[in-house]
C-alpha positions as CSV (number, residue, x, y, z in Angstrom):
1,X,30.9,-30.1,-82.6
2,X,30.1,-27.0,-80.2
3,X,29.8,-27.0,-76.4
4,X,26.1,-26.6,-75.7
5,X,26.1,-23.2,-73.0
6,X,26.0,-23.7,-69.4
7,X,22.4,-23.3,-68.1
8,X,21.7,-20.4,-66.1
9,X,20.3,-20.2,-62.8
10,X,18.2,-18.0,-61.8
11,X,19.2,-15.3,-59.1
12,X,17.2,-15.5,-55.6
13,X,17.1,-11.3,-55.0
14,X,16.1,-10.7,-51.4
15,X,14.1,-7.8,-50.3
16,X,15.8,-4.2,-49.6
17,X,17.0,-3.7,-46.3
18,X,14.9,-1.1,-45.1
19,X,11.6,-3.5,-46.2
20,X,12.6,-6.2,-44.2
21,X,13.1,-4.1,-41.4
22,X,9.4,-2.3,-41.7
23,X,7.8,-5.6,-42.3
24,X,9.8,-7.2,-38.9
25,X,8.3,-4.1,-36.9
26,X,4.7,-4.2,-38.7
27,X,4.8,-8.0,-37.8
28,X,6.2,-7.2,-34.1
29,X,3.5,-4.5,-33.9
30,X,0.5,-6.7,-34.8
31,X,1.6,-9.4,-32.3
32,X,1.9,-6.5,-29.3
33,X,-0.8,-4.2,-30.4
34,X,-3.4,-6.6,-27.7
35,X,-0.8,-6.0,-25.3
36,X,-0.3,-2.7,-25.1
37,X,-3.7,-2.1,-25.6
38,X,-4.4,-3.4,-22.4
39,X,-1.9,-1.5,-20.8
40,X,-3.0,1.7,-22.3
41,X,-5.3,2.5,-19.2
42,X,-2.6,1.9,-16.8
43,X,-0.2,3.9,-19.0
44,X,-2.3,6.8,-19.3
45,X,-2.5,6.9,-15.2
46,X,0.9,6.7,-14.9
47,X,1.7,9.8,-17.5
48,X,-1.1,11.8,-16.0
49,X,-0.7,11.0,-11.9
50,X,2.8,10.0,-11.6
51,X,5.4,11.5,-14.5
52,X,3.0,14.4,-15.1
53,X,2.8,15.4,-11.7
54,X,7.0,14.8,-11.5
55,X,7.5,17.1,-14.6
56,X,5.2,19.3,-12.6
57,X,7.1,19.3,-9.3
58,X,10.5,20.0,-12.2
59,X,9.1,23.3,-13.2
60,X,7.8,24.1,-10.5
61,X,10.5,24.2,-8.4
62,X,12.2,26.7,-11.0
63,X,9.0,29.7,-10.5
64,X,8.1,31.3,-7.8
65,X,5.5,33.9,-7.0
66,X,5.3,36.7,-4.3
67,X,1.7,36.4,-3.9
68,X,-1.1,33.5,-4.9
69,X,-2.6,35.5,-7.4
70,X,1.0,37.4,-8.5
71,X,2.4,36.2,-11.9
72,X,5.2,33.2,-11.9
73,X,9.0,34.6,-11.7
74,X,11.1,32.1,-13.4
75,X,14.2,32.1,-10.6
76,X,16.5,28.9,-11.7
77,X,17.9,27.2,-8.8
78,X,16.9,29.8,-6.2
79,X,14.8,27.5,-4.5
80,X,16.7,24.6,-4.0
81,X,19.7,27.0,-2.6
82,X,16.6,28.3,-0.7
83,X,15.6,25.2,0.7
84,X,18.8,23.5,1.5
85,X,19.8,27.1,3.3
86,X,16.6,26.5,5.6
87,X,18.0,25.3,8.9
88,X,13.7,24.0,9.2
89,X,14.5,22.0,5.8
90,X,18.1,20.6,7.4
91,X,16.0,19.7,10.9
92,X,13.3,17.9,9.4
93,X,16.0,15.8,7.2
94,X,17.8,15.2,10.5
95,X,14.8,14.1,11.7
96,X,13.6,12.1,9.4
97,X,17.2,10.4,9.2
98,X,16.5,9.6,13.0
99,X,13.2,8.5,12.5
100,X,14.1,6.1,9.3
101,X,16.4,4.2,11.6
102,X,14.7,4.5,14.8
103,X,11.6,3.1,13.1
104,X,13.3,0.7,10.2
105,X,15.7,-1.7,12.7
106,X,13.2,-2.4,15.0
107,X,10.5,-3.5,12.7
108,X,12.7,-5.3,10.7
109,X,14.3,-7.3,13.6
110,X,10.7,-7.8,15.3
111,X,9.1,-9.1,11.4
112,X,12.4,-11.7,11.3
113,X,12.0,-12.6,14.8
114,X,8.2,-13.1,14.2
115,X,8.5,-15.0,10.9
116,X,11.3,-17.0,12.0
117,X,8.8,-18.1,15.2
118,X,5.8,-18.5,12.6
119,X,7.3,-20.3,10.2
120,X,5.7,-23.3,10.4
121,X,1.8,-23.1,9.4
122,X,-0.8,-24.5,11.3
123,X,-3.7,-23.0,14.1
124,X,-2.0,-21.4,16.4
125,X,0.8,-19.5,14.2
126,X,-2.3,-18.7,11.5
127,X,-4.0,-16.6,14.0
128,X,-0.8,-15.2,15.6
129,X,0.3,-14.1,11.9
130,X,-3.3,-12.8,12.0
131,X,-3.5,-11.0,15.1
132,X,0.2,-9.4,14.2
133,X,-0.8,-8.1,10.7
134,X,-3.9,-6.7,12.3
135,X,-2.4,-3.5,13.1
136,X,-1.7,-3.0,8.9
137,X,-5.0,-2.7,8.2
138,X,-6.1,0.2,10.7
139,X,-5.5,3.6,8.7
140,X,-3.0,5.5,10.3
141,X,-5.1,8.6,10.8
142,X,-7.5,6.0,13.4
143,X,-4.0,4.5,15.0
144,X,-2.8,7.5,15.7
145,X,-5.8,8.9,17.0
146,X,-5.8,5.5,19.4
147,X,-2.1,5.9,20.6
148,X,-3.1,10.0,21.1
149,X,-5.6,9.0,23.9
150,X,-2.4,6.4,25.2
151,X,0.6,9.3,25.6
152,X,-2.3,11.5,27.3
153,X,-0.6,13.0,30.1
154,X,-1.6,11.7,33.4
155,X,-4.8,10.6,32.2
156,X,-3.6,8.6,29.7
157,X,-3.6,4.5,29.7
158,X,0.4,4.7,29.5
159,X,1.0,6.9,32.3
160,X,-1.8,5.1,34.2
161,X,-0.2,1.4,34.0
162,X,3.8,3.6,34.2
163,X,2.5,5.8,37.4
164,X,2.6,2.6,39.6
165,X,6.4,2.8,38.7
166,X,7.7,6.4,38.3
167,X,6.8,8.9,40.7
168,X,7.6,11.7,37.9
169,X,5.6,11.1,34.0
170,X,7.2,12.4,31.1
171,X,5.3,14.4,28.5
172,X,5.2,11.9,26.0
173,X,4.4,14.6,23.1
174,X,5.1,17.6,24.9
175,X,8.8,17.3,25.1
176,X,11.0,18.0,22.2
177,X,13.9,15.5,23.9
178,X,10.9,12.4,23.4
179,X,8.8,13.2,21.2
180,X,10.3,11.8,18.4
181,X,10.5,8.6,20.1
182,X,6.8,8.9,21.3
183,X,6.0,8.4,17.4
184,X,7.8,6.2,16.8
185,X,6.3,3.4,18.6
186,X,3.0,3.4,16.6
187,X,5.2,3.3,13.0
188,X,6.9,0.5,14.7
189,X,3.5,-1.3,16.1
190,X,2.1,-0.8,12.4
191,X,5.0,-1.9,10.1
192,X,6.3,-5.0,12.1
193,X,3.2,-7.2,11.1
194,X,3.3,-6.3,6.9
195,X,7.5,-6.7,7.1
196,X,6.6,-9.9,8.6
197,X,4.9,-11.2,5.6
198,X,8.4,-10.7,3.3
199,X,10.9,-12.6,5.5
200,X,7.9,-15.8,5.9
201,X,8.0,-15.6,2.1
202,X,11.7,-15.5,2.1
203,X,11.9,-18.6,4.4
204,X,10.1,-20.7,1.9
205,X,13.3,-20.5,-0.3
206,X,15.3,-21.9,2.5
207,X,16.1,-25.6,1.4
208,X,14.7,-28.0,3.5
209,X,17.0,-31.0,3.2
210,X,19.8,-28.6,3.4
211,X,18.4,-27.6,7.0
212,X,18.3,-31.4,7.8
213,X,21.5,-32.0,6.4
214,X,23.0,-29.3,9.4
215,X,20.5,-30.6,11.9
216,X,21.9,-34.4,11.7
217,X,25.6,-32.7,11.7
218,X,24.9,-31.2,14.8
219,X,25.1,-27.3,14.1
220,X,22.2,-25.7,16.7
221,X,19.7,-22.7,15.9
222,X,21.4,-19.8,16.1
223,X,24.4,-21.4,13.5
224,X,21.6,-22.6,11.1
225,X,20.2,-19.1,11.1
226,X,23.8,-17.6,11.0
227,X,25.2,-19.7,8.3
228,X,22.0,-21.0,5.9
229,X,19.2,-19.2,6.5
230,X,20.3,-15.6,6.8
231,X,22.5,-15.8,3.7
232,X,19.7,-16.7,2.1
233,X,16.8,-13.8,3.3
234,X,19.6,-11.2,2.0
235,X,17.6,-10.3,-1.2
236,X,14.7,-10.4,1.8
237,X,16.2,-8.2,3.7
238,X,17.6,-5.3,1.2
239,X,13.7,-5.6,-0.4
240,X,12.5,-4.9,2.9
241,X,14.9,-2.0,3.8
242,X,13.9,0.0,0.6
243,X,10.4,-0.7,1.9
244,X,11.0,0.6,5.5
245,X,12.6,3.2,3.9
246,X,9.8,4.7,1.6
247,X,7.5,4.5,4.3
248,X,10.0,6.8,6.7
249,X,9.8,9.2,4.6
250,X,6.2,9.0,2.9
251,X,4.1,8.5,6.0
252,X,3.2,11.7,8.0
253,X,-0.3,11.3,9.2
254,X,0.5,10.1,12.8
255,X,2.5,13.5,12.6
256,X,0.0,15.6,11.7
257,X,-2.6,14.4,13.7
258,X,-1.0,14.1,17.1
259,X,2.3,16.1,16.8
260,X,1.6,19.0,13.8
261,X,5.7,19.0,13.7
262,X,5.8,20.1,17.5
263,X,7.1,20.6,20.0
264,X,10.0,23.2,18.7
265,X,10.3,21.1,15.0
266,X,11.5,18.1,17.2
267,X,9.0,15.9,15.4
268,X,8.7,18.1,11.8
269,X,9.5,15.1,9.5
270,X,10.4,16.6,5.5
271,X,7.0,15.4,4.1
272,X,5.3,17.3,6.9
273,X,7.6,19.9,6.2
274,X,6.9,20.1,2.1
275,X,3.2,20.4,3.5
276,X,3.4,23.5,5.9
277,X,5.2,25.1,2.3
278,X,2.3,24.5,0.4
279,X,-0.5,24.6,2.4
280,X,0.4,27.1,5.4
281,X,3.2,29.2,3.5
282,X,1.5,28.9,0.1
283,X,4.9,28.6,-1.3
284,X,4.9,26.1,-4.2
285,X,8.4,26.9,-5.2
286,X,9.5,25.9,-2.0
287,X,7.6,22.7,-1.7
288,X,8.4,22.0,-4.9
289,X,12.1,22.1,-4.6
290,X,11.8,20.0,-1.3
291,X,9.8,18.0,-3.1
292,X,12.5,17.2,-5.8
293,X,15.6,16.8,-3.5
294,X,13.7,14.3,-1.6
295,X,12.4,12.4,-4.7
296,X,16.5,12.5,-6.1
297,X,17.7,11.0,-2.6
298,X,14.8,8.5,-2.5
299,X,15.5,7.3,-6.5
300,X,19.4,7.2,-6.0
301,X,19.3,5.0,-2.6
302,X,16.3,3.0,-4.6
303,X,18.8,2.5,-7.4
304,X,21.8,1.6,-5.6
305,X,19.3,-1.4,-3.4
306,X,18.4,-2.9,-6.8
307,X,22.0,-2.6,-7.9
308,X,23.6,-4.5,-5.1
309,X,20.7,-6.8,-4.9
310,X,21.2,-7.7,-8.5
311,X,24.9,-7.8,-8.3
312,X,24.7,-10.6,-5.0
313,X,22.3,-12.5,-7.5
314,X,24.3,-12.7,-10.4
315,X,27.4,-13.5,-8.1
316,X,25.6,-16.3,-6.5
């Protein structure tokens, strides 16, 4: 009597490597495809108006031309050496350096001090909020035309109310020693209001019963604000110093209209300064390679915000 033969299974085989990964991605590509066809429009903007027009500023920086209608000279790095040689290029950064943290503390202490005061909502903080983010709407090309007509000398509304006070009135935008200052004031006047809107945002993360808690254990104001709530507004506060930031560097109208970079370059901020390359010198290689250095310094300190932000986050 024979054994009968062990039956036989049969094999599963699975599917080749390389055709289970193109059906995953044809699968993946199917489920996105709505996606990114509604992001196509903004994608399309963004390669034509904001990397096209960096890979433009690139090259460039790397041409230059004698004349507007002479050919382009590739030159390298010549304009960069060029530009950081410019003792103009190394006033306006030192202005603008001046002018970020002249400008940036101020705000940011008035927005805290205003959203810690409005923090609470009902009629009387809604239209103060109101009235202080007022000034955020009014382009700064009309602002700066408003606070021209108020540094007027001797005619103007500051030297009328200041010349009950001081027998001698500065030049508010005549000399180099204050001018600076002098514009200052209406970046200051604009930004507080729209910084202001960050920290009340901020403040709703604050824990309530945790505020309470210190209340009933006796710790006053100024230790709340030291010890709960200001620990908490840090990611506020580093969102809003990249913000201040930007804005130091990208906003130039309230320099061109009341200052045009005077008196003696004491008010020539770098943006104005990549303009009178362009426009008044017609020198794109120039503007270009200011251009790029101040793009590389604004990216890098960008950067290095995020990164400590999102280091404190995943610490806490």
């Amino acid at each position: 009597m024979s054994l009968a033969e062990p039956a036989t299974l049969p094999v599963a085989t699975s599917a080749p490597p390389r055709l289970n990964i193109l059906k995953r991605f044809t699968t993946r590509f199917r489920t996105s495809l709505p996606a990114y066809l509604l992001l196509l429009p903004s994608l399309i903007f963004l390669a034509l108006f904001t990397y096209g027009a960096m890979g433009r500023v690139v090259i460039d920086a790397l041409y230059q031309r004698a004349t507007p209608k002479a050919p382009l000279r590739f030159v390298g790095l010549d304009n960069i050496t060029a530009v950081l040689a410019d003792p103009a290029f190394t006033g306006a950064v030192v202005n603008n350096l001046i002018y970020a943290l002249g400008t940036a503390v101020p705000s940011i202490g008035l927005a805290l001090l205003f959203a810690l005061a409005l923090a609470r909502t009902n009629a009387v903080t809604s239209a103060l909020r109101a009235a202080l983010f007022l000034p955020v709407l009014i382009p700064m090309v009309a602002a700066s035309a408003l606070f021209l007509f108020i540094f007027l000398p001797n005619v103007g509304l500051l030297d009328y109310y200041i010349g009950r006070l001081l027998p001698v009135l500065p030049n508010w935008l005549g000399d180099p020693d204050i001018a600076l200052y002098a514009i200052m004031i209406i970046t200051i006047w604009k930004n507080a209001g729209y910084y202001m809107l960050f920290f009340l945002a901020g403040l709703q993360s604050v824990p309530e019963d945790v505020m309470e808690a210190a209340h009933l254990d006796g710790a006053g104001p100024f230790s709340r604000l030291r010890y709960i709530i200001l620990p908490e507004l840090k990611p506020t506060f580093l969102f809003v110093i990249v913000i201040a930031t930007l804005n130091a560097v990208t906003q130039v109208d309230h320099v061109f209209v009341m200052t045009k970079g005077g008196p003696s370059n004491a008010t020539n901020l770098v943006l104005f300064y990549i303009y009178q390359q362009a426009v008044e010198h017609y020198d794109i290689g120039m503007a270009s390679a200011a251009t790029l250095l101040t793009l590389a310094a604004l990216m890098s300190l960008t950067a290095l915000s995020f990164r400590t932000m999102a280091k404190r986050e995943g610490g806490s």
